[in-house]
Structure formats: C-alpha cells, structure tokens
N, C-alpha and C positions, 0 to 999 in steps of 0.2 A: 810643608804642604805636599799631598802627595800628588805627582803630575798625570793624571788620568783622565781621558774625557768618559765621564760618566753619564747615560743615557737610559731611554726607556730601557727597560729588561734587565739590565743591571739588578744583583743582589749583592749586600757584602755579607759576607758570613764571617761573624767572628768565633773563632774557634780557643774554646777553654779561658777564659779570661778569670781563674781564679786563685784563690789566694794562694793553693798548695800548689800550684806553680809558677809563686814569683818569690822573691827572699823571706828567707824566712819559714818558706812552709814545706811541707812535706818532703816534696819533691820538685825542687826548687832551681828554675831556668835561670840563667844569668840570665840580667837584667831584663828581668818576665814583663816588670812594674815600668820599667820604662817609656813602654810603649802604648798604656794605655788611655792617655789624656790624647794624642794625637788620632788614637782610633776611636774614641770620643767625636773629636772634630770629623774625622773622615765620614762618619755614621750621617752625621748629618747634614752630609751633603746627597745620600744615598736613596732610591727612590720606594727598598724593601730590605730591611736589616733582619739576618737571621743571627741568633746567638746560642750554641752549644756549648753545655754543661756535663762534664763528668760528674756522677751519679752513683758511684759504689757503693753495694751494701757492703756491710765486714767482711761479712766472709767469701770477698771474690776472689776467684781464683787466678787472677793476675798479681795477688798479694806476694811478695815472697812469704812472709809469715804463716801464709796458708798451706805451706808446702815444707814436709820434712827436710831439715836441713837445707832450705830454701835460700838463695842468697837473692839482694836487692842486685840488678841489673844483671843477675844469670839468665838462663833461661829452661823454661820445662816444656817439655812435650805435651801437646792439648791434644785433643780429638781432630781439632780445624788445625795443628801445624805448631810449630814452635813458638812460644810466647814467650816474650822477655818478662822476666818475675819485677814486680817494681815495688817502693815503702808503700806502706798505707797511706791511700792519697784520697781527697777527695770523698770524703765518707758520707752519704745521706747525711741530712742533719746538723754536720758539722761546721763548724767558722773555715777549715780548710776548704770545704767546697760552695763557698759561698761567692760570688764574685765581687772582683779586686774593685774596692772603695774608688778609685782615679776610673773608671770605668762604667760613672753614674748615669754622664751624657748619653751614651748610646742605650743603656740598658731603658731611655727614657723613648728612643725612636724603636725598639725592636720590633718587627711584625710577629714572631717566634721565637719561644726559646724552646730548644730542643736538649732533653734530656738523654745521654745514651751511658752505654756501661752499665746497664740496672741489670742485664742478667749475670746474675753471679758465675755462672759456669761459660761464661765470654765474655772476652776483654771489646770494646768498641772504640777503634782509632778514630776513624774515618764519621764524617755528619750522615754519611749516607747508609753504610752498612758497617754489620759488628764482623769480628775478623774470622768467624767463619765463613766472608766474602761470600754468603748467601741471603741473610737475614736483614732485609732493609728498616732501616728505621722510619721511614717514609718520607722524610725531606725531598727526594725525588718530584716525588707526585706533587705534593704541597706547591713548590717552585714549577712545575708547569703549569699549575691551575692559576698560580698568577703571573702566567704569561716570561718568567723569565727564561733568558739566552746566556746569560752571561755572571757566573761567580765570580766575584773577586773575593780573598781569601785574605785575611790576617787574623794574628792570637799565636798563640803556645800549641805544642811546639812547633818550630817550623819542617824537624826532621821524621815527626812523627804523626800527630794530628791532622796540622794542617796539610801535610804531604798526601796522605790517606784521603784526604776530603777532597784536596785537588784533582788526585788523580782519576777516584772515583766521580766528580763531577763531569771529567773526560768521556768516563766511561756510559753518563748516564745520557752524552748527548749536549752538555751542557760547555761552551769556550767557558777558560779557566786560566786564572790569573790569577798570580802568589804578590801581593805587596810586601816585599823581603823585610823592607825597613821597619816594617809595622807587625812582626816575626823576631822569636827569639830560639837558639834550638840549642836539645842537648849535648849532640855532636858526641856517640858514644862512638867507639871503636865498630865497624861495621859488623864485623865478621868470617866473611868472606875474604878477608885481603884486599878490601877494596877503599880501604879510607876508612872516616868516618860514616855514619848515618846519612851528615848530611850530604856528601861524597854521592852515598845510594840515592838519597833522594833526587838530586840533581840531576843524575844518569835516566833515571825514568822519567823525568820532567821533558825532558829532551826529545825523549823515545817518544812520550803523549803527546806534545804538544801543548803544555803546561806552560804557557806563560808567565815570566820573571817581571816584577815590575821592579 
C-alpha cells in the first residue's frame, strides 16, 4: 500500500500502461507488468484518475525504421531538438497499444483517457505537452476545470514519460509527486556524462520540486 494522504484535488495520472511496454512487447520496460495490479488498487482510492495512451501512426517519426539507416535507441535531429529513435511501439490499432490486461481496475475508475503521440511528425513524452515543448495536449486545462492542485504520477517509464509529465505538471502550476514504486524505467545511458536517464531525471526532479514518493 502506497503511504500517501490523499485528498480533495488530488489526481492520479497513470501514464502509458500498455502492453508494448511491459514484457514481451515492443519496447519493453523491466518489470513494466508488475506494477499494475497495485496501481489498480491505488486508482481507487483516487478522487479523479487520468490515464494516458501512446497513439502512433506507422509512420511516426520517432520510429527508427522511419529513418535511413535509423538505429533503435540512437537519435535524430527534429525540427524541436534531438529525438531518441525507438522500435515500433504502440501502433494505432494494435494489441501493443492496448493497455496491460492486470490494469482492468483503474481503467474501470478513469475520468480520462488521454491520447498523445498521434502527430506523426512529433514524438509526445509528457501528458501535457508534445516535445516540441509548445503544443499542449490540453490536460492542463481539463485538471483545472475540475479544481485539481495536486498529480500524483505513476506508469511507464519512469525516466521518460512519467518524468516529462511530472515535470511539466510543475510547470503548469500544478504540486507533483512520482510514486517511484508504482514506476518502472529504462535507465538508458544519459548522454551527456551524466549517468543514466534516470540519473537525468532525478537531477531535474530536484531542481522542480518534483516530489519522490
């Protein structure tokens, strides 16, 4: 049980709970699947449950495939900045982007589910904005018209997704809390010298004011 006083304005947002990222699928988080009976239970202690869904058409340009000589977990230069090239995940349509079966409870309490990554020519980490860090998806707004102060955060990944959504929840005004245990990450090589991903995201959790639960 996760130990958190949960109150009016409270929202949990569960981020990416689906199949092509937990074993087995696409692009695949250690122990993705583990976590989602318990965020089941969490949901329904919640007083407004959001759920985001990755949404790819084929031919998004976050694919490596879509890019000559394209490699998985390289990266290419966008228009909005460097984007890590990833497998084909999460495809409209498909059983990978459908969410993870142990994940039935909450999908039964959500007030929302929010779909991002549908434009093909931008990739969308974050629930709030795609990673041209200008294009809202409108979760924002939504969560002020029903009064919430406060995300709490779990789902896939922790280094990337959820981190994105956290930090943007900072940004939009909104206290912001990571439930770590109820998170799985990919924990890639950083880039900069600086650790892993999840190395990075920590460093900025810090800097924001992101709360670690």
């Amino acid at each position: 049980m996760i130990d958190l006083d949960i109150r009016p304005g409270d929202a949990l947002v569960i981020v990416d709970p689906q199949n092509d990222f937990c074993p087995g699928g696409a692009l695949a988080v250690d122990g993705g699947d583990e976590i989602m009976a318990a965020i089941g239970n969490l949901a329904a202690r919640f007083p407004l449950v959001v759920v985001t869904q990755d949404w790819h058409p084929r031919g998004h340009k976050s694919f490596a495939s879509n890019h000559q000589g394209g490699v998985a977990f390289g990266t290419a230069e966008m228009p909005y900045g460097a984007q890590v090239l990833w497998p084909d995940h999460c495809v409209q349509g498909t059983a990978g982007a459908d969410f993870h079966p142990g994940l039935a409870a909450a999908l039964d309490r959500a007030d929302l589910i929010l779909r991002k990554g549908t434009n093909p020519a931008v990739d969308s980490y974050s629930a709030f904005y795609e990673n041209d860090r200008s294009t809202a998806t409108g979760l924002a707004g939504y969560l002020r018209d029903k009064k919430v102060s406060r995300c709490v955060f779990v789902g896939l990944a922790y280094d990337f997704c959820v981190a994105y959504s956290a930090l943007d929840a900072v940004r939009e005004g909104f206290a912001s809390v990571i439930a770590k245990d109820l998170t799985r990450a990919i924990a890639m090589p950083a880039g900069d010298g600086g650790g892993t991903t999840v190395d990075a995201a920590e460093r900025q959790f810090a800097e924001a004011g992101v709360a670690i639960l």
